[in-house]
Residue frames as a rotation matrix with the C-alpha (Angstrom) as fourth column:
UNK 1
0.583 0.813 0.000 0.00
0.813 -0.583 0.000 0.00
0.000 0.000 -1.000 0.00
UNK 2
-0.122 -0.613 0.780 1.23
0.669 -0.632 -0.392 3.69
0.734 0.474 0.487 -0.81
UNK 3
-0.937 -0.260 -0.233 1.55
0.330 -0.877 -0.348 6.66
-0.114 -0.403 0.908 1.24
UNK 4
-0.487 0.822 -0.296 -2.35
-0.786 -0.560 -0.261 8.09
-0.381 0.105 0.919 1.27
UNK 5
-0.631 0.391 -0.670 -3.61
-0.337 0.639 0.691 4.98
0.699 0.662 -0.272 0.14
UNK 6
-0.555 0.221 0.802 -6.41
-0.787 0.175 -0.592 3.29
-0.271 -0.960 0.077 2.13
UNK 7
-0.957 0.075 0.282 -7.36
0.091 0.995 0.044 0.03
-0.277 0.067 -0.959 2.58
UNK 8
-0.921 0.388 0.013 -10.60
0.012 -0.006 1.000 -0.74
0.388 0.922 0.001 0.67
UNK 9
-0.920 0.380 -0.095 -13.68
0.318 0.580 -0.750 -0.51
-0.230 -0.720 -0.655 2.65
UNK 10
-0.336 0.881 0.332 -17.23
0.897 0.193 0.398 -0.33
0.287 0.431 -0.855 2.27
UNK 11
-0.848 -0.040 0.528 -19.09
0.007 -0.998 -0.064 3.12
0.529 -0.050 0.847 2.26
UNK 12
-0.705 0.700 -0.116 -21.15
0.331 0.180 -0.926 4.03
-0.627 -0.692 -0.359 5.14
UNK 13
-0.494 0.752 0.435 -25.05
0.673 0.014 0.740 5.39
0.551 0.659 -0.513 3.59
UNK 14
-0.960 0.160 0.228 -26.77
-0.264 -0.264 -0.928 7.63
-0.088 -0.951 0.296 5.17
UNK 15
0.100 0.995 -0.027 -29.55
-0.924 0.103 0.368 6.86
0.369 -0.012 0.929 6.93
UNK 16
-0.162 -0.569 -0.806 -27.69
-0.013 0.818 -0.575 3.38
0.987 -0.083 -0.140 8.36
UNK 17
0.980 0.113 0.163 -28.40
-0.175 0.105 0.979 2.21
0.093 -0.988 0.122 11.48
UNK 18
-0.050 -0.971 -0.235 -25.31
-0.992 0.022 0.121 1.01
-0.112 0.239 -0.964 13.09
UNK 19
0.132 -0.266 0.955 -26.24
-0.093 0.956 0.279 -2.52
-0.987 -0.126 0.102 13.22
UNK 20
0.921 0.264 -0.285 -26.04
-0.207 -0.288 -0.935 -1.53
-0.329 0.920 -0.211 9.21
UNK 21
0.540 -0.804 -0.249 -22.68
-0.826 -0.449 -0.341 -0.58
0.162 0.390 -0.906 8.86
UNK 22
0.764 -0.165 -0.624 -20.20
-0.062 0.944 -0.325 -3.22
0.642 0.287 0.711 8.24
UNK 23
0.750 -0.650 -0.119 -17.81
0.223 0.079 0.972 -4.25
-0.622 -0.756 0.204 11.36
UNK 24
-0.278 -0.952 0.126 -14.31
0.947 -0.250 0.203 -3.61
-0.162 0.176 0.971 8.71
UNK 25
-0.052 -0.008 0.999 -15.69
0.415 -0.910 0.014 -0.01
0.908 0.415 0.051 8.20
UNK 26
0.939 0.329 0.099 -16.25
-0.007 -0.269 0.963 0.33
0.344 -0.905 -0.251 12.34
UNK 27
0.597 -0.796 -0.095 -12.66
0.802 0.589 0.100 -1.19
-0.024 -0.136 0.990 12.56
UNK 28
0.115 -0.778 0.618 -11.44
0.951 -0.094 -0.295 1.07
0.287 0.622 0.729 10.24
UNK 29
0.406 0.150 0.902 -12.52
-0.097 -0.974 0.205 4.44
0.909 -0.171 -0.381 11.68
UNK 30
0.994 0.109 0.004 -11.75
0.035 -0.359 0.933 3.66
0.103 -0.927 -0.360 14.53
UNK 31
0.643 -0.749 -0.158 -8.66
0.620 0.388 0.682 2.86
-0.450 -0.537 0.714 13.93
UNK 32
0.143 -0.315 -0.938 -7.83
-0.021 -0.949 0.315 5.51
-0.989 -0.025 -0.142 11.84
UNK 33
-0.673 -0.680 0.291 -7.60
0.168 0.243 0.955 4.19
-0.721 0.692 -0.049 8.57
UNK 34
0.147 0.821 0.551 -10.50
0.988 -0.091 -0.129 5.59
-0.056 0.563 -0.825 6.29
UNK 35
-0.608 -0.234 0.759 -9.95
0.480 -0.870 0.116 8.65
0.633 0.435 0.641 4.42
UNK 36
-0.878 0.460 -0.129 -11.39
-0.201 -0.599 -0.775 12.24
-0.434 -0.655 0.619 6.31
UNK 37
-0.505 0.863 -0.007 -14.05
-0.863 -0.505 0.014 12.26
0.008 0.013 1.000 4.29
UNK 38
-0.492 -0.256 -0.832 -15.02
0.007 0.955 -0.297 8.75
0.870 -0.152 -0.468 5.19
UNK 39
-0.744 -0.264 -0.614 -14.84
0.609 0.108 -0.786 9.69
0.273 -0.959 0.081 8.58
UNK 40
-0.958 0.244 -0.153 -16.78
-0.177 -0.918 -0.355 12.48
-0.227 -0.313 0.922 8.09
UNK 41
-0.222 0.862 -0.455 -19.74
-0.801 0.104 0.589 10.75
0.556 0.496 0.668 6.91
UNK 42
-0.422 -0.104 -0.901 -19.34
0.566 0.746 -0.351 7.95
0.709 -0.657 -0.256 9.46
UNK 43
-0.770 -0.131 -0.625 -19.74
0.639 -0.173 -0.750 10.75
-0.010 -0.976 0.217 12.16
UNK 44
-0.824 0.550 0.141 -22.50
-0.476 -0.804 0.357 12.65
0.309 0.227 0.924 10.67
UNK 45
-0.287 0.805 -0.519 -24.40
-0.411 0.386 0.826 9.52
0.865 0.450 0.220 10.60
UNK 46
0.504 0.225 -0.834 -23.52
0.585 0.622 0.521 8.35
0.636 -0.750 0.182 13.78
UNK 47
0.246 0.119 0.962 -23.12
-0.140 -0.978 0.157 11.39
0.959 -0.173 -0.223 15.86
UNK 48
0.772 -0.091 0.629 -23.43
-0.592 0.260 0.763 9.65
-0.233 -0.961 0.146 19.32
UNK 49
0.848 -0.531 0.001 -20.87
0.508 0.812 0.289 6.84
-0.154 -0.244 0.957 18.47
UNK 50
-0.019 -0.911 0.413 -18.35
0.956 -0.137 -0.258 9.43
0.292 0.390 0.873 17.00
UNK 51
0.527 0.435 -0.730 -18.57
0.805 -0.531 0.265 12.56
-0.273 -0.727 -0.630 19.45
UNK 52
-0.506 -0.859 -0.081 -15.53
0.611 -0.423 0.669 13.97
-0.608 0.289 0.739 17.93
UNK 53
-0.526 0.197 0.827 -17.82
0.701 -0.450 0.553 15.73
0.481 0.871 0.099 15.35
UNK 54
0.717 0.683 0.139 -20.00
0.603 -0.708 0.366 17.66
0.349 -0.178 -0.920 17.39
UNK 55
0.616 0.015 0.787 -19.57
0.029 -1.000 -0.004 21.35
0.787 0.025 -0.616 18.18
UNK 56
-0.188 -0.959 -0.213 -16.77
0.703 0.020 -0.711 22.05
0.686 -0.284 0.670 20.42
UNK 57
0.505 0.818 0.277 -18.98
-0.091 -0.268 0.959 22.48
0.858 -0.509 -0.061 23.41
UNK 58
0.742 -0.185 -0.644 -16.43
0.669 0.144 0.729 21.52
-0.042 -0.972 0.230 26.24
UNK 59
-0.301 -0.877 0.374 -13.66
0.664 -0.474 -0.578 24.34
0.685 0.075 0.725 24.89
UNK 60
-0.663 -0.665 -0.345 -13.17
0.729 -0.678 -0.093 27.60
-0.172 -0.313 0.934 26.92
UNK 61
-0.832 0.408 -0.376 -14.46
-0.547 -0.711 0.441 29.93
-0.088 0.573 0.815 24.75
UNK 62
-0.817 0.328 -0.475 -17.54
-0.263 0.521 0.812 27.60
0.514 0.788 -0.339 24.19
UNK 63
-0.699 0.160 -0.697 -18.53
0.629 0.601 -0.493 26.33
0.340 -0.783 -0.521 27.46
UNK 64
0.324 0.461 0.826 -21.21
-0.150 -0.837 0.526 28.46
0.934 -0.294 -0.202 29.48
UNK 65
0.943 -0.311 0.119 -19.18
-0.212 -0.285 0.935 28.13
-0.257 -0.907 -0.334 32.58
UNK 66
0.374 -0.903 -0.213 -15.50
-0.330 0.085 -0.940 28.18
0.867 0.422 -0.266 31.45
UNK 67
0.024 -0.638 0.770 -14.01
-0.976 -0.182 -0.120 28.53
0.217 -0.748 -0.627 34.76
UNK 68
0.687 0.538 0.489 -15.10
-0.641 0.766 0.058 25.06
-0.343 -0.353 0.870 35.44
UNK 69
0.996 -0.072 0.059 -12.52
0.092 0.644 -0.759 24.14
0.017 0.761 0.648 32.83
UNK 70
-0.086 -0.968 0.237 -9.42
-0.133 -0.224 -0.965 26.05
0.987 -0.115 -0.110 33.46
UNK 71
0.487 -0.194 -0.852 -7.63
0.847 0.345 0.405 25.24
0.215 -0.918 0.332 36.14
UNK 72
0.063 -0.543 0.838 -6.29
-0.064 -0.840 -0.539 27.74
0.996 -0.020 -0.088 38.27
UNK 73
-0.100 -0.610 -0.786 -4.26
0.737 0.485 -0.471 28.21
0.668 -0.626 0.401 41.05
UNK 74
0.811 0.495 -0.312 -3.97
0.568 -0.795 0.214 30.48
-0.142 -0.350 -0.926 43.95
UNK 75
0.495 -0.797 0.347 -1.53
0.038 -0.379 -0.925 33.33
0.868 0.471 -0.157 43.31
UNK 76
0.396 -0.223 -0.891 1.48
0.876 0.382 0.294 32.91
0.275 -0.897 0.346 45.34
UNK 77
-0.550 -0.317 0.773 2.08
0.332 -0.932 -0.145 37.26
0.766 0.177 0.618 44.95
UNK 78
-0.920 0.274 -0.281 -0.66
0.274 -0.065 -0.960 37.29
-0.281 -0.960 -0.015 47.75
């Protein structure tokens, strides 16, 4: 196999359940081997199994209670 090549697997559909999707295409995402846009249609359809796609709800800037997230210390300047 080349450099950017991936290993042949079946395309998810949308609309698939997961008991749909074929266990070497579950394999493969997870394991990393399935082109982005692959992946990206894997996680649209299956949102809850692949969290990584949704909105970037636990950042900082995102959160509605940041502080909750950063850690912080007390200052030792007094």
């Amino acid at each position: 196999m080349y450099p950017g090549q991936y290993p042949a697997v079946p395309a998810v559909s949308p609309g698939k359940t997961r008991e749909q999707v074929p266990a070497e295409l579950d394999a493969a995402i997870r394991a990393g081997e399935v082109p982005l846009i692959g992946l990206a249609t894997a996680r649209e359809d299956f949102p809850a199994e692949y969290p990584m796609a949704e909105p970037a709800r636990d950042c900082a800037y995102g959160s509605e209670q940041p502080h909750e997230l950063i850690p912080t210390r007390p200052s030792s300047h007094g």
